[in-house]
VMD Tcl script that draws the C-alpha trace (Angstrom):
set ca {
  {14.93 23.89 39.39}
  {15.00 27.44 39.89}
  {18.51 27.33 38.63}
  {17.97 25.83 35.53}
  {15.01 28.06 34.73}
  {17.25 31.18 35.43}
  {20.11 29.56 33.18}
  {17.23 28.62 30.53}
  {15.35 31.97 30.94}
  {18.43 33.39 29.54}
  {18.63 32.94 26.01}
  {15.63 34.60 24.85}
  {15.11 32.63 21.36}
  {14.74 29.61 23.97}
  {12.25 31.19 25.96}
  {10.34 32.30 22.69}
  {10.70 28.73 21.28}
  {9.37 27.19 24.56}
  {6.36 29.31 24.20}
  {5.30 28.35 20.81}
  {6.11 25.16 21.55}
  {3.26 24.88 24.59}
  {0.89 26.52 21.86}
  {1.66 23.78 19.60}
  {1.03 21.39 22.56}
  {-2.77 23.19 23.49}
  {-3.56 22.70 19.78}
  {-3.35 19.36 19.38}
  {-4.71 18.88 22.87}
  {-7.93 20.74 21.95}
  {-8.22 19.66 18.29}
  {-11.24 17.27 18.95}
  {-12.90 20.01 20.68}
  {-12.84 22.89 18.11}
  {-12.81 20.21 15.39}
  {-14.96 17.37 16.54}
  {-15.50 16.10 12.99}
  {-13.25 14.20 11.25}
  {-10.66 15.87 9.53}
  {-11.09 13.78 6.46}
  {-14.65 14.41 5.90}
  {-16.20 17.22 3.25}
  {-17.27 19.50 4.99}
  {-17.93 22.72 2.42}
  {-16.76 24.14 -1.12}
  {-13.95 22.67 -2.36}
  {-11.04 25.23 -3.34}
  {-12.00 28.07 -1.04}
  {-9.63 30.78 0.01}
  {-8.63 31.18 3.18}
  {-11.38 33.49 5.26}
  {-13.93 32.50 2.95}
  {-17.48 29.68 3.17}
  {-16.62 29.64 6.57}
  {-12.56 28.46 6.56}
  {-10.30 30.26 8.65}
  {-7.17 28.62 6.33}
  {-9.52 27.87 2.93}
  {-10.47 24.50 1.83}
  {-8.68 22.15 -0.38}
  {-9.30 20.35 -3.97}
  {-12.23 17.80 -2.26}
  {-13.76 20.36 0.45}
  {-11.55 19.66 3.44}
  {-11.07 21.75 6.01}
  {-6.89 22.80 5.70}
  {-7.15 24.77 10.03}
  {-9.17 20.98 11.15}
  {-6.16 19.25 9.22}
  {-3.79 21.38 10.94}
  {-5.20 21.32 14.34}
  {-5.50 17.28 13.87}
  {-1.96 16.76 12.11}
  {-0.32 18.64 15.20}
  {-1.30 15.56 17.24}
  {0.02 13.04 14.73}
  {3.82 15.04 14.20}
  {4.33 15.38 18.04}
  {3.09 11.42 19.03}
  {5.31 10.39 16.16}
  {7.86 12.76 17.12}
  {8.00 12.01 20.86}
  {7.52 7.64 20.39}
  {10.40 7.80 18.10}
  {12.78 9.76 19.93}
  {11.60 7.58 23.17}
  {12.62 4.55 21.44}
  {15.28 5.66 19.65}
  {17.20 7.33 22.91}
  {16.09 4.03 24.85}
  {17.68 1.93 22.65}
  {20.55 3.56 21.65}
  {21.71 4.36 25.42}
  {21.65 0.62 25.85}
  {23.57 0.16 23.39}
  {26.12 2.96 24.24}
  {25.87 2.35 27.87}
  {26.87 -1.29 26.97}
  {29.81 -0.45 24.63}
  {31.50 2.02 26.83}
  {31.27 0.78 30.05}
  {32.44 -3.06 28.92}
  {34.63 -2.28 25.98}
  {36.91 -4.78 24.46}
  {35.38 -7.24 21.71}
  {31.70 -5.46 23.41}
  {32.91 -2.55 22.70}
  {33.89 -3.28 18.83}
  {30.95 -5.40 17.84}
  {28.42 -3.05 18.94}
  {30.23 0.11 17.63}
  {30.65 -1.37 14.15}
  {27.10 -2.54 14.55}
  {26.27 1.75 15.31}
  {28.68 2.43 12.11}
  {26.92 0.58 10.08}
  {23.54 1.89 10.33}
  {24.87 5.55 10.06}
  {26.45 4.54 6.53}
  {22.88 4.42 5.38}
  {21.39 7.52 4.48}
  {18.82 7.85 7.05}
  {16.17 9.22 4.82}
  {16.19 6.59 2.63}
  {16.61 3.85 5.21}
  {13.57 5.07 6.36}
  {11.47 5.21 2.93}
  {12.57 1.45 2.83}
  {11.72 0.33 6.00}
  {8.08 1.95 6.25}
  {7.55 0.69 2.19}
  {8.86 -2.96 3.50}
  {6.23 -2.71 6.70}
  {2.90 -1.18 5.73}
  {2.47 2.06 6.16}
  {1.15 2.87 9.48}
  {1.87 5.09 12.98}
  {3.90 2.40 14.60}
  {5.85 1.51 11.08}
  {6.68 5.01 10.87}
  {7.67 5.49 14.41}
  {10.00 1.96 13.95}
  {11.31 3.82 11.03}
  {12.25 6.72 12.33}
  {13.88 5.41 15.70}
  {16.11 3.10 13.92}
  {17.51 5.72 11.73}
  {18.11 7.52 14.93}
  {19.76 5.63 17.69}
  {23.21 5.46 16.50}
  {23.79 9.08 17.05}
  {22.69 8.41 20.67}
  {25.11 5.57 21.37}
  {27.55 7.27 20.02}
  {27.31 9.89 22.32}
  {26.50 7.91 25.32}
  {29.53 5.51 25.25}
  {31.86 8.87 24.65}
  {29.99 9.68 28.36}
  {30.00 6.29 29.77}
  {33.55 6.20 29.33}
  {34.69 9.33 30.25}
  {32.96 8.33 33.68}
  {33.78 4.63 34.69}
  {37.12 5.15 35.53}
  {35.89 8.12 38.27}
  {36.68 7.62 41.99}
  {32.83 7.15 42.85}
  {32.83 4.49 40.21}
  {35.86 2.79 41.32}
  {34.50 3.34 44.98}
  {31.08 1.22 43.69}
  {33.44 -1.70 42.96}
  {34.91 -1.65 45.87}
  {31.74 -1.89 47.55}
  {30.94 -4.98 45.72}
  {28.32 -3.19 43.66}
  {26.70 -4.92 40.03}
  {27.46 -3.69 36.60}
  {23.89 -3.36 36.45}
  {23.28 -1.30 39.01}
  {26.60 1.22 38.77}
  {25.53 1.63 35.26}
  {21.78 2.60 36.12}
  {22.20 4.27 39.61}
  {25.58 5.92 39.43}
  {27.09 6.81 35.81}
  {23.68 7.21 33.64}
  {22.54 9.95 36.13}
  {25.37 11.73 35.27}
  {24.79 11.65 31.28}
  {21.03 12.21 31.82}
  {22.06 16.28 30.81}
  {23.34 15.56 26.95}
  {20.76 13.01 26.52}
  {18.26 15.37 27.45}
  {19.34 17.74 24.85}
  {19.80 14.89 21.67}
  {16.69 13.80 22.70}
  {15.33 17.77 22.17}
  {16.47 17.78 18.96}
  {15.90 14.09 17.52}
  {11.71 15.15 18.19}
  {12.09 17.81 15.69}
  {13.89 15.41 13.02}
  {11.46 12.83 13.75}
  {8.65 15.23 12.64}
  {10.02 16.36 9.51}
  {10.92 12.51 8.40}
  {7.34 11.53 9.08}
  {6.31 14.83 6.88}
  {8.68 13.61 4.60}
  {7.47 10.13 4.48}
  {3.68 11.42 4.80}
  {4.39 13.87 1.23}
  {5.83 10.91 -0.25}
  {2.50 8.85 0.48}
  {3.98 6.82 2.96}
  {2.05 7.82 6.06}
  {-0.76 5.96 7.64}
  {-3.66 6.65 5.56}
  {-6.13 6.76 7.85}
  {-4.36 9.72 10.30}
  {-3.94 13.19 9.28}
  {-0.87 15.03 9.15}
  {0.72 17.97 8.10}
  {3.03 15.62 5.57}
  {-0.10 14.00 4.35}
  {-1.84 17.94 3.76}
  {1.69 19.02 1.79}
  {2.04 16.08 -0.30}
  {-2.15 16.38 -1.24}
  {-1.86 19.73 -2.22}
  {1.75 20.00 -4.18}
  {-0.15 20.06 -7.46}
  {-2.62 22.43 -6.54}
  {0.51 25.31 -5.56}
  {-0.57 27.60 -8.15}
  {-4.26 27.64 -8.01}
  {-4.55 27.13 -3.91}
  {-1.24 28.40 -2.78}
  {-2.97 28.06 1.24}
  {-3.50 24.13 0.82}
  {0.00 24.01 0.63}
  {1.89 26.73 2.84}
  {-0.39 26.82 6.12}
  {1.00 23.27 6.51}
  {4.59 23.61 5.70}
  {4.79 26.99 8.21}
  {3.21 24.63 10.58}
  {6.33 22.32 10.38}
  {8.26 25.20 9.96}
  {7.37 26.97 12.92}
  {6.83 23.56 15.12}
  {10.59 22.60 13.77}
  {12.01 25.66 14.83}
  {10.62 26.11 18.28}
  {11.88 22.34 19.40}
  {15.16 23.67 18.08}
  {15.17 26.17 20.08}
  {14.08 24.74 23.36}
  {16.86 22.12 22.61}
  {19.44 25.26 22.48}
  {18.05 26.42 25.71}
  {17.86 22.67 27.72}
  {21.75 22.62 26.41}
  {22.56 26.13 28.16}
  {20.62 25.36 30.88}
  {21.57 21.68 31.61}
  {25.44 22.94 30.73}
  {27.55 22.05 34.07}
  {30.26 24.74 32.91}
  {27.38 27.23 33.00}
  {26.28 26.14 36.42}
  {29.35 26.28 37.72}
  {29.41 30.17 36.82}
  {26.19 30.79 38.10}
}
mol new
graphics top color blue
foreach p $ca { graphics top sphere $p radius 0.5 }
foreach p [lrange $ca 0 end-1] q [lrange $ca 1 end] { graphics top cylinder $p $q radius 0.2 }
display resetview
């Protein structure tokens, strides 16, 4: 541990990223307790600027508060964010685990099943799965994890078979080991690193495809989210520029810091890096 924190502690935009990352994390967690009301209701003026009728980030067109929305939406992109890529990583690492360890006719099948899915703009695929399903967290998250796995599999069969043919693998044979349990106990430990690091990343493009699908209308009406406070207040750019831009540097900034940290986890977890150390 100390290791990798000296190895992660290195690159400073990681470090930076990891911060504003945790502040992200205490938002959400304290939402309900600076903004017990719910973020939906009218709660003053509609329209007012930032600062002003007592809103920190203004109001928007029917008298919401845009901070409460923020604070609230924070909760919404990072559960999305985090059950998708949980799902998505899950899934896919069967699938790649599967494929590279077995190969053969296994091996085929499933990969053309992966290639298939990535000929699909993801985007899109998305848009028509959550229109198809109604419109709701776990839609969205469903969404959003099956637009992602194939990228995972992908990478874990490259690591699954760069690592069956190993002595300690061979050696598990020998010992009259099961598939099932070489693959869990002995050769997924040892891809656990680059996981790790997709997984970073794939939270970050979770939470800007849920914006995306939240702007379009296609969130869950009933949750808040910094999608849902975008898409609201596109038409109101000119006349209440803050309804608009508080949420999208929200994304920005939240977007940028998992980035980041994902940079950082792949320095740190980097066994060529280690090694120098």
């Amino acid at each position: 541990m100390r290791q990798f924190w000296q190895l992660y502690k290195r690159n400073r935009s990681a470090v930076a990223g990891l911060i504003v990352l945790a502040l992200v994390i205490v938002m959400a967690a304290t939402a309900q307790l600076f903004y017990p009301a719910d973020p939906f209701s009218l709660v003053g003026r509609a329209m007012s600027p930032p600062g002003q009728n007592g809103f920190l980030l203004g109001s928007d067109s029917l008298g919401r508060d845009v901070a409460a929305g923020i604070a609230h939406g924070a909760k919404t992109s990072l559960l999305i964010g985090l059950l998708a890529t949980v799902v998505a990583v899950g899934f896919g690492t069967i699938m790649g685990g599967l494929a590279g360890y077995y190969g053969g006719k296994i091996d085929d099948l499933l990969m053309r099943t992966t290639e298939m899915f990535q000929t699909i703009p993801s985007f899109v695929f998305a848009i028509l799965l959550v229109a198809i399903m109604k419109p709701s967290i776990k839609s969205i998250v469903i969404a959003i994890a099956v637009v992602s796995w194939p990228a995972v599999a992908r990478l874990v069969r490259g690591e699954f078979l760069s690592l069956k043919n190993r002595e300690f693998v061979q050696a598990c044979h020998t010992l009259g080991m099961s598939d099932v349990r070489i693959m869990l106990g002995e050769i997924l430990p040892n891809c656990l690193s680059p996981i790790i690091v997709i997984g970073s990343l794939m939270v970050a493009t979770a939470i800007l495809i849920e914006s995306g699908l939240a702007f379009l209308g296609l969130g869950d009406p009933n949750i808040m989210s910094w999608g849902f406070q975008v898409g609201a207040g596109r038409t109101l750019l000119r006349s209440a520029w803050w309804v608009v831009t508080f949420p999208g540097i929200a994304i920005l900034i939240t977007v940028l810091a998992i980035n980041l940290v994902g940079e950082g986890l792949n320095d740190a977890l980097n066994p060529r890096l280690r090694e120098r150390q």
